[in-house]
Structures are given as C-alpha cells and as structure tokens.
C-alpha positions in Angstrom: 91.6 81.5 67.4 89.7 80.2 70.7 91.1 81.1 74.0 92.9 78.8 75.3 93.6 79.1 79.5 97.7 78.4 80.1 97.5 74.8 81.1 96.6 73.5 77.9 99.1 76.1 75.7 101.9 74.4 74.0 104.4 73.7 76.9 102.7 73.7 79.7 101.7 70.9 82.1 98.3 69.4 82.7 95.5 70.5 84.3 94.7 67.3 85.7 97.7 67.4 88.1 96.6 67.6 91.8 97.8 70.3 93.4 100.7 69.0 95.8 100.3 69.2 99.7 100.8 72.6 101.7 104.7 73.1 101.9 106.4 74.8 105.1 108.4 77.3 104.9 112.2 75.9 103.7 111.1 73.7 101.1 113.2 73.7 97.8 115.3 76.4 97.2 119.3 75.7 97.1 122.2 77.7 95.3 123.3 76.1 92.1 122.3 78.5 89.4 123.9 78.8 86.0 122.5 80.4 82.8 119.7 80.2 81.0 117.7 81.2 77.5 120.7 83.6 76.5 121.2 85.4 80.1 124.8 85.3 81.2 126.1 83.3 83.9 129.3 81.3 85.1 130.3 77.7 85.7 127.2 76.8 87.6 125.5 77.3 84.0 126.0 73.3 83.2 124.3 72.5 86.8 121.4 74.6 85.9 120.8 73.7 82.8 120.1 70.2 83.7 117.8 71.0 86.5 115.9 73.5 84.3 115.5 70.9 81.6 113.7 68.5 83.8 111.4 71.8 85.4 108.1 70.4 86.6 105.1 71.2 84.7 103.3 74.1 85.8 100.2 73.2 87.4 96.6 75.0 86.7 93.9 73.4 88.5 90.3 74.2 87.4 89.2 76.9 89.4 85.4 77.3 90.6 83.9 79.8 92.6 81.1 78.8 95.3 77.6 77.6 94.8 76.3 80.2 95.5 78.4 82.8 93.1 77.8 80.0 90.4 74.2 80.3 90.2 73.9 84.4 89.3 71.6 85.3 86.3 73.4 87.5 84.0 71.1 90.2 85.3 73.0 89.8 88.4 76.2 89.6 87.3 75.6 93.0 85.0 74.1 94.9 88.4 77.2 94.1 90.4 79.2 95.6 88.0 77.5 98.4 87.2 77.4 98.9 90.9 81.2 98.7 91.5 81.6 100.2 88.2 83.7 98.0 87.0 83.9 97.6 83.1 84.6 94.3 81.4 85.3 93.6 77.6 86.3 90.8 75.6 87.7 89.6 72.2 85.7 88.3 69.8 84.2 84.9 70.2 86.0 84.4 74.2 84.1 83.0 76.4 82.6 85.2 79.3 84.9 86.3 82.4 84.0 85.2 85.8 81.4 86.8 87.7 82.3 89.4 89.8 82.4 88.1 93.8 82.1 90.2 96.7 83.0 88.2 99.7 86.2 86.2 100.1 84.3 83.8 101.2 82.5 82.8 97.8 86.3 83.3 95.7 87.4 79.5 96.9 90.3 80.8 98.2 93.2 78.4 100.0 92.2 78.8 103.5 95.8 80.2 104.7 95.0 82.7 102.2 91.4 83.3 104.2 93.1 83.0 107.6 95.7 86.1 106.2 93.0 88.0 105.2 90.9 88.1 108.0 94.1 88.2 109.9 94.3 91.8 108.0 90.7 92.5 109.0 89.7 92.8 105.5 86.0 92.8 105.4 85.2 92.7 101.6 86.9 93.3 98.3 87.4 96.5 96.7 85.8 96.7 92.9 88.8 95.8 91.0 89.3 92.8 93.2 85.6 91.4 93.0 86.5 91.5 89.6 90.0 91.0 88.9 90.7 87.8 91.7 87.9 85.7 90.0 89.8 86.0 87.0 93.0 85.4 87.4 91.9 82.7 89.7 90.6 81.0 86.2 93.9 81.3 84.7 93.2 84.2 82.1 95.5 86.9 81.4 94.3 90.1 82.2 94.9 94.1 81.1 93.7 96.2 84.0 93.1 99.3 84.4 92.5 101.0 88.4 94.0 103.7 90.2 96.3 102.9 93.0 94.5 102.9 96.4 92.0 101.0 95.0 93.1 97.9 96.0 94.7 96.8 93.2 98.1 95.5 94.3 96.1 92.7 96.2 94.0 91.8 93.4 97.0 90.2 91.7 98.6 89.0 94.8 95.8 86.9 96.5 95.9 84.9 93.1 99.7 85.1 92.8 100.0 83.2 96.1 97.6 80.9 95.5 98.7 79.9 91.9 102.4 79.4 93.8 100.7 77.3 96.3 99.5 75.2 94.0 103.1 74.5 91.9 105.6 71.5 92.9 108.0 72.7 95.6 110.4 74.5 94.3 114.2 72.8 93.7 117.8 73.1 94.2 119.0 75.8 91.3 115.0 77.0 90.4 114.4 80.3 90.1 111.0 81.7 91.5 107.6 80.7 90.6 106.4 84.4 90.0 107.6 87.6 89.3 106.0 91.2 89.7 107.6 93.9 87.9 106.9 97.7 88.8 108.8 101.1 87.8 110.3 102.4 91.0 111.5 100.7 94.1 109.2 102.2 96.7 106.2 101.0 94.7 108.2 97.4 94.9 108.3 98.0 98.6 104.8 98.4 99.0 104.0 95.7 96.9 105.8 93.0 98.7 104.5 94.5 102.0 100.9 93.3 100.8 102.4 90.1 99.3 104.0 89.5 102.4 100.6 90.2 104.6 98.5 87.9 101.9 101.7 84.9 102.5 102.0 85.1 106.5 99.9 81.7 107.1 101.2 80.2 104.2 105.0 80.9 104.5 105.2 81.6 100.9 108.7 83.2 100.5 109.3 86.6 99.0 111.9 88.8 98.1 112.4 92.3 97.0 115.0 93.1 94.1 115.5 96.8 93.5 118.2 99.7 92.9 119.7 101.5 95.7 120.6 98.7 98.0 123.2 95.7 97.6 123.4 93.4 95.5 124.9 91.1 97.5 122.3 90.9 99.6 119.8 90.1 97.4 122.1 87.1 95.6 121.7 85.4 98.8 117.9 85.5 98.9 117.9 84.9 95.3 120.2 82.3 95.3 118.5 80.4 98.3 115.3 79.9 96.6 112.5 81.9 96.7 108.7 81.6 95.4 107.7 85.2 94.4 110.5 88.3 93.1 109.3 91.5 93.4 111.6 93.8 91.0 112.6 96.9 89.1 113.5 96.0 86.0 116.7 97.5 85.8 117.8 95.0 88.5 116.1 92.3 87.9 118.0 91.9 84.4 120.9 92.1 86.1 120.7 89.4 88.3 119.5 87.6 85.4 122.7 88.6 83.6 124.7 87.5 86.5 122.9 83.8 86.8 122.0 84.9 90.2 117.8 83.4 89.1 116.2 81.9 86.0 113.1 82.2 84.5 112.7 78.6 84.0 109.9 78.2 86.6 108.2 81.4 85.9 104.1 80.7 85.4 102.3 83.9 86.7 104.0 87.6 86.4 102.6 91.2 86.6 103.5 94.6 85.2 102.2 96.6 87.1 102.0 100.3 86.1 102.8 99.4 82.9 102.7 102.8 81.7 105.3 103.8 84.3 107.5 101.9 83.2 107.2 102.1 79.8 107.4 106.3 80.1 110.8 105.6 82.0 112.3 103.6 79.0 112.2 100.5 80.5 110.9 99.3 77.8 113.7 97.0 76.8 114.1 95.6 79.9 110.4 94.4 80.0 110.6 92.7 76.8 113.8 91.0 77.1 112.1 89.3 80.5 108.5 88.7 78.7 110.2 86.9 75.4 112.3 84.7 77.5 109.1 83.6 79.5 108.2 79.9 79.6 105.4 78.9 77.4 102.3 78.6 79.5 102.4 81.3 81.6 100.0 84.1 83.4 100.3 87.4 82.5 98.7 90.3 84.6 99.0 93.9 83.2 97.8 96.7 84.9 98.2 100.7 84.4 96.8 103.8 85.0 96.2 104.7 80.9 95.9 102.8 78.0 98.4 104.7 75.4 98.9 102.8 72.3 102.3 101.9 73.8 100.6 99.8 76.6 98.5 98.5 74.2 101.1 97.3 71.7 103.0 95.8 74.6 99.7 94.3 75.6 99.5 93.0 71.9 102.2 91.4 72.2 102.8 89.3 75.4 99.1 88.8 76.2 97.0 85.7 75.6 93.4 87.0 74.8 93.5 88.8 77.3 90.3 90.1 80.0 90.3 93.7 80.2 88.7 94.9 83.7 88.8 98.6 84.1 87.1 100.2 87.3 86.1 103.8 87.1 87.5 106.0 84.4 91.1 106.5 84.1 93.6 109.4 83.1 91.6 112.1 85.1 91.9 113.3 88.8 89.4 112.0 90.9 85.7 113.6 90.8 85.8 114.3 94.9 89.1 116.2 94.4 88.2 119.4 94.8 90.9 122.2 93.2 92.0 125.7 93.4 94.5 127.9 91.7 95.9 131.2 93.8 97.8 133.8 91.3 100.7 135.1 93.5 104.7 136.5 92.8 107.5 133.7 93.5 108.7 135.6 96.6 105.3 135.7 98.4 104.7 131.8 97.7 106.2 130.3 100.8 104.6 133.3 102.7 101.4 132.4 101.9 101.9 128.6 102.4 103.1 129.2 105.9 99.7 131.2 106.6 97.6 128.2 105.1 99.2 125.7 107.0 98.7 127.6 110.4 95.2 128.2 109.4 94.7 124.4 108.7 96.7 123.8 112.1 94.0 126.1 114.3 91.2 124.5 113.0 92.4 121.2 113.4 92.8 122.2 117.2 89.5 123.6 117.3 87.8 120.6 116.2 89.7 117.8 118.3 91.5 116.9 115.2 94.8 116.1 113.9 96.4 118.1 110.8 95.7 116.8 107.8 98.0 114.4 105.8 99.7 117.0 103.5 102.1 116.9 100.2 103.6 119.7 99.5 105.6 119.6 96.1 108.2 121.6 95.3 110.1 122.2 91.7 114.2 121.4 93.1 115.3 119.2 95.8 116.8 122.3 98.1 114.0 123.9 98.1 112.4 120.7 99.4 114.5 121.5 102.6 113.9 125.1 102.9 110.3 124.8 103.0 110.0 121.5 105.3 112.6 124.2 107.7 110.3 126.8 107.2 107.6 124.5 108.0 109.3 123.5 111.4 110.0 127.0 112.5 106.3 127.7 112.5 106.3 124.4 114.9 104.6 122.3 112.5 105.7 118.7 111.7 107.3 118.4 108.0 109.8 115.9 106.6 111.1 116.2 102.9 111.7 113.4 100.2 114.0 114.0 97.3 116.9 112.7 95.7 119.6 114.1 97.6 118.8 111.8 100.7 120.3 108.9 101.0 117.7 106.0 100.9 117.4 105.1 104.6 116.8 108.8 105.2 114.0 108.6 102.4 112.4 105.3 103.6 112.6 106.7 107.5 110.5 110.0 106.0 108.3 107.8 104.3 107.6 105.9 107.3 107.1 108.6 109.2 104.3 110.2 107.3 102.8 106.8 106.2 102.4 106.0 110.0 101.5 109.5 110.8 104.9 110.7 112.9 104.9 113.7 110.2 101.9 115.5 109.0 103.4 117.1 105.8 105.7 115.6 103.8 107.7 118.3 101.3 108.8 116.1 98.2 110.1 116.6 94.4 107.9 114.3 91.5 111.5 112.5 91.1 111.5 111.6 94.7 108.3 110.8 95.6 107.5 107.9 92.3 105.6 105.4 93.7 104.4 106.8 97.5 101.8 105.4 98.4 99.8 106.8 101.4 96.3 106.1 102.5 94.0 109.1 103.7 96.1 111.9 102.0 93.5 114.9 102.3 95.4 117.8 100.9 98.2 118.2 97.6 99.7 121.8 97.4 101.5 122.5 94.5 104.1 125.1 95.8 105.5 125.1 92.3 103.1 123.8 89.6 104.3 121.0 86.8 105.9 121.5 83.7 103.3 119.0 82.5 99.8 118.4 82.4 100.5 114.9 83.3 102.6 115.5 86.2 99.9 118.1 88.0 97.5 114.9 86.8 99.7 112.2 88.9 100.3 115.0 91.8 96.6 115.5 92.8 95.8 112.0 91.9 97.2 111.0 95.3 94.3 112.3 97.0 90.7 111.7 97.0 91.0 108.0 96.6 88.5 105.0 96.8 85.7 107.7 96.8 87.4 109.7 100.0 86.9 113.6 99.6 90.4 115.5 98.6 91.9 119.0 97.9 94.8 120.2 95.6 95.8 123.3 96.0 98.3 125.3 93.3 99.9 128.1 93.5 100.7 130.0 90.1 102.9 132.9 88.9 102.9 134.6 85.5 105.3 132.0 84.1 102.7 129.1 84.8 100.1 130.7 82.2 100.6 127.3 79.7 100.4 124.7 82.5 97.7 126.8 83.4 95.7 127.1 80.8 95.6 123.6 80.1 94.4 122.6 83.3 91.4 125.3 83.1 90.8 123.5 79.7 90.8 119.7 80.5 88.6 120.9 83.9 86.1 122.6 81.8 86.3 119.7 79.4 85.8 117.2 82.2 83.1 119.0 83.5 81.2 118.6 79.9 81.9 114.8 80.5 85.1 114.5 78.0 86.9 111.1 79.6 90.0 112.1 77.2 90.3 115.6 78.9 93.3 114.6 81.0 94.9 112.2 78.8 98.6 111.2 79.8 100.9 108.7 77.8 103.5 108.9 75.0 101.2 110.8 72.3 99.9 112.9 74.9 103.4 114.6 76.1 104.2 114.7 72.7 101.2 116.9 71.7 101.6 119.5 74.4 105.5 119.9 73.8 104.1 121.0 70.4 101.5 123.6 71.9 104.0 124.7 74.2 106.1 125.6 71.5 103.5 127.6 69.5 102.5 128.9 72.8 105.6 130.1 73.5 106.3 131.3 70.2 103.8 133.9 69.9 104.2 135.2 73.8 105.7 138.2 72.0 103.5 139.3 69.9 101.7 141.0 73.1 98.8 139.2 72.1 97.0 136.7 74.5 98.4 133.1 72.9 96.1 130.6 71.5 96.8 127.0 70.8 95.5 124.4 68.5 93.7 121.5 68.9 93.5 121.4 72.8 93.7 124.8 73.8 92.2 126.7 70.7 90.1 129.5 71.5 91.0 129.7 75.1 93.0 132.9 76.1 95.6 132.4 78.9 95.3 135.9 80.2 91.1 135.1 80.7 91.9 134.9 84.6 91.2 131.2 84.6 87.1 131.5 84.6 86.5 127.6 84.9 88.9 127.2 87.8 88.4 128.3 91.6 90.5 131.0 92.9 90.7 131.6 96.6 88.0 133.4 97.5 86.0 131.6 95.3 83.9 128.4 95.0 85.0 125.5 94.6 85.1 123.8 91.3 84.7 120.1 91.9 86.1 117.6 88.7 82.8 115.5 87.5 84.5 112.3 86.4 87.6 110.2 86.4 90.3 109.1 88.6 94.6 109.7 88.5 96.8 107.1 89.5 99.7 107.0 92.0 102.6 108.0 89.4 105.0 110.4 88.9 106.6 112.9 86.3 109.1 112.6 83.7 112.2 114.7 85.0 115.3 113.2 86.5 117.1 116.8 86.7 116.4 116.6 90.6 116.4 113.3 91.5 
C-alpha cells in the first residue's frame, strides 16, 4: 500500500484548510477535562467528552521548500548527503524524501520560527536537521537515528512548533496539540529548553511533565491549556489516568531515545499512549540503536515511515581517543588526584581553563568522597547521584553545564540524560559492568566531530568488561559497525559470556568466550588498547549516544 501523508488517513482533516492566523499567547486553553478513550477521569468526563467529539480537524498544509532547494538534480541531492553523511532509505514503492536543506532560509519556515533561530544565533543546520526538518515538514513519519549533541532535539522541535502553529487554537477542555516522550526527566528538561528557545517569538506554550516534582503543579499547567507536553512516560499516564489532559488533539508526537525507554520497561506505558492516538497523526521516532525491539515498536505505530540515520550508531565516536591503566582499588583515587593536577598545571600554563570532566564512579558515596577529595586538592568538583534531592542535582547540573564546576563526579543512575556541550575528558574511576554502559559513558564526549578522551581505570576484577572492550576496539578498527552493539539481544548475549567466562576463572586457565570474545585471552595485557605510557589508540568509526546504564541499585 502507497504512502499516504496524515491529512488524507482515515480521520484526519483536509489538507485544503488554511492554516488559521498567528495566535498570541492565552488563546484556548480552559479547565474542563474529563475522560477519554478508556483513561480514568471524574465528573468533568461528560464535559469533555462533548468537546472532544466536536475536535477540529487537524490541519496539514502542503509543505514546499524554496525555489531554489526545489530545483536540485539528484546528483545534488546524493552529494549533500554523502557530505553530511546522512543515510536515507525507504519502503518499497514510497515516494522519494525531501531533499536535504542547509540553510533555514530555504526550509520555508514560519518567520517567528526564523526570528527564534537567528535570535539563537544559529547559523546553519546540523546533518540530522538538513535532513530530518524537511521531512517532517512534509508530514512523513520518521525513524531516526543520531547521537545526542548532534542537533537532534531541534530537528523535531522546529517542525513540532510549526505543525502547532498551523492547528485551530486550542479550546476550553483540549488537551495539547503535541507530545514528546523521552526516558528520564533531565533529558525532558533539556528538551523543553530548546522547544522553549524555538517558541519565544511565537508564544507557543509548553510544559514539562516529569517524576520528582508535584503533581499539582503540573495539573494546573495542564489543565490551563497548553500546545506542546514534554513527558516521562511514567507521568504522563498518570495524568492521563487522572483526566488531568486528553489525547484528543494529539497530531505530531516523538519518542525520542526510543531505546531508552524501551530498556527501562517503559514499554507499556509507550504503547498504551500510541494506541490511543488519534487517527492522522505524526510520529517521530528517534534512538541511538536499532534493536529489533525499536524496530518492532517502529512496526507497529509508524506509517511508512523515512528512516534518516547520520553517522553510524552503537559505537563511541572515532575522535574519542581511549586508554586503559591497570592499577589495585586502593591506589585508584591516588592516581586520579595526580591526573587531575597534571591536567590543572597545564591548563595554567597554557592560559586555559580545566577541561570539562566526568568522572564516574560505581556507588553514590563514593560519588562524594571523590568530588571531597577532589576539593581538598583545590579543584572544582560537584557530584550527581541519587541520594541528592533534585534541586541539589539540577543546581550541580547547572553548575557544570554553565561551567561554575569543571568536574562533575556522577553514578550511570544519576547522570541519564546529561547533556553537556564541549565535554573533553570521561574517566572511568570504576569501569561498567556492561559493554553498553562504558559505550554510553564515553559517548558523551567527542561529539559533532569535537576531539575527546575516556580514560578507565581497571583492576584484576575488570578482566571481562575488559576484554570486551579490547575486542569490539580491535573490531572497530577492522571496520565492524556491529562491534559495539547495545540493545535487548545485545545484554542478553554478554550475560551469557560472562557466565562461561566466569565459570571457567578456576580452572587457572586464561578464559575464552564464544562467539564475541573467542580466541581472545583476558590475561594478553590488552594489546589493541593504549595503556599509559603508550599510544594512543584512536576508534575508526561510529558514534555513542547520550544514554545511560541499566542499574537502579544506586539511584
């Protein structure tokens, strides 16, 4: 079956409706909510239920880009992406995707949209958004695949605002026009931050709907009327459950870090929100990997979908350059202390501030001891784990985002979702349990082709973590994109080898596993990977997203 865009699927309105006049800010909105498509709700449910059935029909205008972008060869189109090195494929017998755009300028963007970006001082788009904007500016879903820094968040919310622009004001008792979904509340933060900078001109109202801060608050917002929800989906089904907004309305949402999510069993949540959708809606879904989970959810919810992938995925970038240092656990935060001084003379010599530093640690009181230890030594250190409350974790975060702190000493638990631009070192004072994790960890420097380092230190209880990183390296380095795969199957298949690897540590035999490891001794001193005092060994391909381990135990 032919694609067909969302205004002309079965329930949705015309695309021959012009789009209605700018709105200031105050339009719409109101408080009389009730229940809706099974959610649970009180006595307002009978005043919502007439509102929603008389909803206006969604409104997707025929997009165009300029001119100028319309008259590219297919020669041209095919160098700019190989260029940005942006990948796009198609189902069978769909038409072709938008051309990539590289100024603003040619997207035929809303001009408070324009006015917000140069407001910003944004002075072109980033690969996934030359690509990604153009097509969800035609109206086509899309399954994306980009690291975070990369400019992705604004990729979906430049055409997010202008889709909501474009709807009938919304009424008394609607619910919002858009929702973004994402796995932990700081990425939620961060993501209405650059909705919020994209929406100044245009007064587009936003709200933010997480865990960890009252829910009162947010019934308020909700309940006043607002044109974009960005949520956890934890609490966002609860205010569902509580009639507090409806879904009614709903015509463009995101998942964002799909695979997040669905790793942190939120699985139910996201498909008791898609499945109660409107017909005729937008879906955006972006994530780091492609397991067959996010595929199957893709599968399902998706509408012949454009898949845009920039880079390659699953792998830590290629200008993150990494070293492993053998040491004994008692000699670890020794040793730290003497590279951090070292680091903090030779940013004096050369005129410079230290470098942006994380530091990650195995439990949340050692997050403390070190960021102490840290302070004593008169360097600046803040720590970020779950035994802060959250205003003490979003005042650390907002000290090293703006640069207050240099080094910020955090737990995988605690620091989901950060965020931080220009991030030049990761030390990993205690190395993973994962592969995954030590993927996500250094993935959070060495972003949008900026030069990184990950440090690890490692003791004799690291030699499996170990010896799978030296493996996927050396495999990276032959060009295997699958060498640092992450995902449902992936964990699964290590648990395995870390069970036979485990189970033959006693046989005083160097252990070998199967199908990943095979061949490779742990005890071989790590040949592929750089050990201080050695040179670097510098990852050929690929690029690791922003995300975060598996392990609540010290959150």
């Amino acid at each position: 079956m032919p694609y067909r865009p969302p205004h002309v699927r079965e329930g949705a309105g015309g695309g021959n409706v012009p789009p209605p006049e700018y709105r200031p800010k105050g339009y719409g909105g109101g408080s009389s909510f009730g229940t809706t498509r099974g959610f649970g709700g009180d006595a307002r449910g009978a005043t919502h239920s007439s509102v929603a059935s008389s909803a206006p029909p969604t409104v997707f205008p025929k997009w165009k880009p300029s001119e100028r972008v319309n008259k590219f060869t297919e020669e041209q189109i095919k160098e700019v992406r190989t260029r940005m090195n942006v990948t796009v494929d198609l189902e069978d017998g769909e038409p072709q995707a938008p051309p990539p755009i590289e100024t603003f300028e040619d997207m035929n963007l809303h001009e408070d949209i324009i006015q917000d970006i140069r407001y910003h001082d944004y002075e072109k788009p980033t690969p996934i958004q030359t690509q990604g904007i153009p097509v969800a500016l035609s109206g086509r879903d899309i399954l994306g695949c980009a690291q975070t820094g990369s400019g992705k968040t604004a990729s979906f919310a430049i055409p997010m605002i202008q889709h909501c622009l474009n709807q009938p004001a919304i009424r008394r008792g609607d619910g919002p026009l858009a929702v973004v979904l994402a796995p932990t509340r700081e990425l939620a933060q961060q993501i209405e931050q650059e909705v919020k900078a994209f929406s100044r001109t245009s007064k587009m109202r936003s709200t933010i709907v997480v865990g960890g801060t009252h829910m009162g608050e947010q019934r308020i917002e909700l309940r006043a009327g607002v044109e974009i929800v960005v949520a956890t989906p934890g609490r966002f089904i609860d205010h569902l459950h509580q009639g507090n907004t409806f879904l009614d309305r709903v015509s463009f949402i995101v998942l964002d870090e799909a695979d997040r999510m669905l790793d942190m069993g939120f699985e139910p949540q996201i498909l008791e929100v898609m499945k109660n959708l409107p017909k005729g809606h937008q879906t955006l879904l972006f994530s780091a990997t492609m397991p067959p989970e996010v595929e199957e959810l893709a599968g399902k919810y998706l509408n012949k979908p454009v898949r845009v992938k920039v880079g390659t995925v699953s792998t830590p970038t290629e200008s993150v350059t990494q070293h492993l240092i053998q040491t004994a656990e008692d000699k670890k935060i020794p040793m730290l202390l003497q590279l951090c001084l070292e680091e903090q003379q030779a940013a004096n010599h050369m005129g410079h501030k230290f470098p942006l530093t994380i530091i990650f640690v195995e439990r949340k009181n050692r997050c403390d001891e070190v960021a102490d230890a840290l302070e004593d030594q008169g360097l600046s250190a803040c720590s970020l784990h779950g035994g802060k409350t959250q205003q003490e974790r979003e005042g650390a975060l907002r000290d090293f985002r703006n640069g207050n702190v240099n080094i910020c000493v955090a737990t995988d638990v605690a620091s989901r979702g950060l965020d931080v631009s220009g991030i030049d070192h990761v030390i990993n004072l205690d190395l993973p349990r994962a592969l995954e994790d030590y993927v996500h960890r250094i993935g959070r420097t060495g972003r949008a082709g900026a030069s990184g380092r990950a440090t690890s230190y490692y003791t004799e209880r690291d030699s499996f973590i170990v010896g799978r990183i030296k493996f996927a390296i050396s495999q990276a380095e032959k060009g295997n994109a699958h060498a640092f795969a992450t995902g449902r199957e992936a964990r699964q298949k290590e648990r395995e080898e870390r069970a036979a690897f485990h189970g033959g540590a006693g046989s005083g035999k160097a252990s070998e596993v199967s199908d990943g490891i095979a061949g490779i001794k742990v005890d071989d001193q790590y040949k592929h990977m750089a050990v201080l005092g050695s040179a670097p060994s510098q990852v050929k391909t690929g690029a690791a997203d922003d995300a975060w381990g598996d392990d609540e135990d010290d959150f």
